[in-house]
TORLO-569002 format. One line per 8 residues: number of its first residue (from 1); for each residue y, z negated, x of C-alpha. Coordinates in pm, whole numbers, always signed. Layout:
N
NUM	Y:Z:X  ... .
END
This chain:
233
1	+2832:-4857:-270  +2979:-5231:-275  +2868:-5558:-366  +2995:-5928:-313  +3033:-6069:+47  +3074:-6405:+125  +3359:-6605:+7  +3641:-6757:+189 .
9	+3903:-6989:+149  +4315:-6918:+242  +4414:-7311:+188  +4342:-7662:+36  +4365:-7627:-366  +4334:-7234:-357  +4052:-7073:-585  +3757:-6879:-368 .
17	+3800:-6525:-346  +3512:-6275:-264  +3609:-5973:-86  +3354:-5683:-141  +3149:-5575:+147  +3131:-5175:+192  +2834:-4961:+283  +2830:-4565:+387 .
25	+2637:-4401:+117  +2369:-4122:+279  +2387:-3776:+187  +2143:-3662:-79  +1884:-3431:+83  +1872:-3102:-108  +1521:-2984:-152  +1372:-2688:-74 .
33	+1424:-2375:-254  +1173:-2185:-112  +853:-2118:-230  +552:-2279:-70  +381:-2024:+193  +54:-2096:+20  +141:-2009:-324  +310:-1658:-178 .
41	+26:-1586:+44  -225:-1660:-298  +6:-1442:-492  -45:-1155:-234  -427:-1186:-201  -434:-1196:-594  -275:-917:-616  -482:-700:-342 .
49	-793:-800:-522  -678:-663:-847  -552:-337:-693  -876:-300:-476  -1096:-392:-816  -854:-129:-1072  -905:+128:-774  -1317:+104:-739 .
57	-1319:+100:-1182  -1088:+416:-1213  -1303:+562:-938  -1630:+473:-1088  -1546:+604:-1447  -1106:+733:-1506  -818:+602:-1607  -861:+682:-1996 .
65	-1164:+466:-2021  -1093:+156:-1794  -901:-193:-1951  -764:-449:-1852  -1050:-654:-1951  -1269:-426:-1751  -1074:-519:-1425  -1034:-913:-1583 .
73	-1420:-900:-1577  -1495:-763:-1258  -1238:-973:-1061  -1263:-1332:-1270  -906:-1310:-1312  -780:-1367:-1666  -637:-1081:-1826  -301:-1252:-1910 .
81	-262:-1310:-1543  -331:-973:-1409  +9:-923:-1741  +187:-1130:-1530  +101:-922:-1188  +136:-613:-1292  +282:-596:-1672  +52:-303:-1804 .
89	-239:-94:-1704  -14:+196:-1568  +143:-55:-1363  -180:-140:-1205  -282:+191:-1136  +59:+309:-1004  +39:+62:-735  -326:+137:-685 .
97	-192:+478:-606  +65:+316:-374  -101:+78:-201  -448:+340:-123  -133:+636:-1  -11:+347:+202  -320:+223:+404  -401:+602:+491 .
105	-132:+614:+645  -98:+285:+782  -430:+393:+963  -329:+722:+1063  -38:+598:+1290  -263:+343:+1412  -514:+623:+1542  -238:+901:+1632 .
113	-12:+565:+1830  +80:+761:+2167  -20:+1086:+2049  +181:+1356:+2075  +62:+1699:+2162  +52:+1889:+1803  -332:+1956:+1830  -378:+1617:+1918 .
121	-140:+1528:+1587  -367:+1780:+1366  -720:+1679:+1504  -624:+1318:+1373  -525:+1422:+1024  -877:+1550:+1018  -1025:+1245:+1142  -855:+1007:+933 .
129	-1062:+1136:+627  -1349:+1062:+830  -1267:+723:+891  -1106:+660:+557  -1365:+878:+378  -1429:+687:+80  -1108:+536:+4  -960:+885:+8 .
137	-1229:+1004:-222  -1170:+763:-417  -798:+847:-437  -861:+1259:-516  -1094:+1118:-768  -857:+889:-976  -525:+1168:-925  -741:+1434:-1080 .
145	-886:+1215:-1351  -484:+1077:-1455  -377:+1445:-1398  -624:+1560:-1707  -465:+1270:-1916  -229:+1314:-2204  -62:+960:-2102  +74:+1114:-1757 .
153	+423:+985:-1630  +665:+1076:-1375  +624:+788:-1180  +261:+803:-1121  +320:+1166:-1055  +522:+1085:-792  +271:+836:-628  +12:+1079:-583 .
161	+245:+1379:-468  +346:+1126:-238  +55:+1176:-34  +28:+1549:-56  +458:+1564:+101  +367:+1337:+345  +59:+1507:+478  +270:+1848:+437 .
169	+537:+1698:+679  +291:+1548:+914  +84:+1911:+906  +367:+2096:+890  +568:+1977:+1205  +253:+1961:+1413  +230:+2357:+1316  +610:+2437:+1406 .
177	+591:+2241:+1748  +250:+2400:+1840  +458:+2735:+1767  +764:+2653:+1958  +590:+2492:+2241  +400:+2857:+2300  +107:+2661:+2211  -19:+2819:+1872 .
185	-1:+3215:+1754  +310:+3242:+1477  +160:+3110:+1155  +316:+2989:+831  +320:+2632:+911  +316:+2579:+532  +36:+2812:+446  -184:+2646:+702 .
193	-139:+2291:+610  -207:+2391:+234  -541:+2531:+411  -596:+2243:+563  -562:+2005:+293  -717:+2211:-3  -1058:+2209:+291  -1021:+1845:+292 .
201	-982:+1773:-88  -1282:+2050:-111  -1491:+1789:+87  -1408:+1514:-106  -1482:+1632:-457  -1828:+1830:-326  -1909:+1453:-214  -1869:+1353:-509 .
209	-2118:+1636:-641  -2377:+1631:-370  -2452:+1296:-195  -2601:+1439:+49  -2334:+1672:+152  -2250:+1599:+531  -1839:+1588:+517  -1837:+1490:+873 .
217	-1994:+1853:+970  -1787:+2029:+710  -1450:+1860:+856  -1546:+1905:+1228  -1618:+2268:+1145  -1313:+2354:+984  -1117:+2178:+1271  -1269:+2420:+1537 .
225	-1163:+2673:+1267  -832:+2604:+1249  -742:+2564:+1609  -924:+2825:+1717  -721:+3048:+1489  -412:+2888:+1570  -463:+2833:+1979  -357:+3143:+2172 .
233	-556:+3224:+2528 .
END
């Protein structure tokens, strides 16, 4: 940047001249590309609601039935907004799916953190639908209502198996390293953890039948079942 300084004189009879005065421009400050943590951490807590609301609707009633004005009116949240979140009501309920598959099991390495002897591993699979009782419920609920849909996609397939492979593997290796460990009696590791899970998804859906059906006494029996068959001595 320059403007006019002050002028000076070289001799008698000679015309002023100015000589321009120089000044170091500053740098332009660049601003911020980022998004503002408050508008991210709103985005993430708008979201959550509408995935906790879509999960207690498709629980209360199914998937068919449900809209997206349903979930606008139990949440307050326009229904062009919960477009914007999620796109489409299969979207919704695919991360529903996702985010329900994901807190189980969120809470089941919180509760099995240190554990490692395979009983140990099995007896908290068990608990876990104790503890998460109603979300799971609400989970079996929903898969078997989508399953007996004509409107059924891979994707969502995929969501719910999710949980089913995961609580095969976590089953499953608990088994093998019971067996190897001389710990349990040789057992299909696979047929017992499709025991153990069909039991579990029994107690959820009689739940749902017969309020006053006491899971906790059903799962605690089946767990003295199960290692009692598979504990040798």
């Amino acid at each position: 940047m320059t403007r006019l300084g002050v002028a000076t004189q070289k001799g008698r009879g000679q015309a002023l001249v100015t000589v321009p005065e120089t000044r170091t421009a500053k740098p332009a400050v660049k601003p911020r590309a980022t998004r503002p943590r408050k508008a991210q951490a709103r985005s993430l807590d708008v979201a959550d609601a509408l995935q906790r609301a879509a999960l207690d609707l498709f629980a209360q009633q199914n998937y068919s039935t449900v809209t997206i004005k349903d979930i606008a009116a139990a949440t307050g949240i326009n229904s062009a907004l919960i477009y914007y979140y999620f796109g489409s009501k299969e979207d919704l309920f695919l991360k529903a799916v996702e985010n329900t598959v994901e807190v189980a099991f969120r809470k089941f390495d919180d509760v099995s953190a240190g554990v490692q002897s395979p009983e140990a591993i099995i007896v908290s699979w068990i608990e876990i639908h104790v503890i998460q009782f109603l979300l799971l419920r609400k989970l079996a609920k929903i898969s078997l209502d989508y399953a007996s849909t004509r409107s059924r996609t891979p994707k969502v397939d995929r969501a719910i198996r999710s949980f089913y492979d995961k609580e095969s593997l976590v089953l499953g290796k608990a088994i093998k390293d019971g067996i190897e460990q001389g710990l349990f009696r040789p057992v299909d590791p696979d047929s017992m953890s499709v025991f153990i899970s069909t039991f579990l998804d029994g107690c959820l859906f009689r739940s749902v039948m017969f309020p006053r059906f006491n899971h906790r006494r059903a799962m605690d029996d089946m767990r003295d079942f199960v290692l009692g068959h598979l504990k040798l001595g």
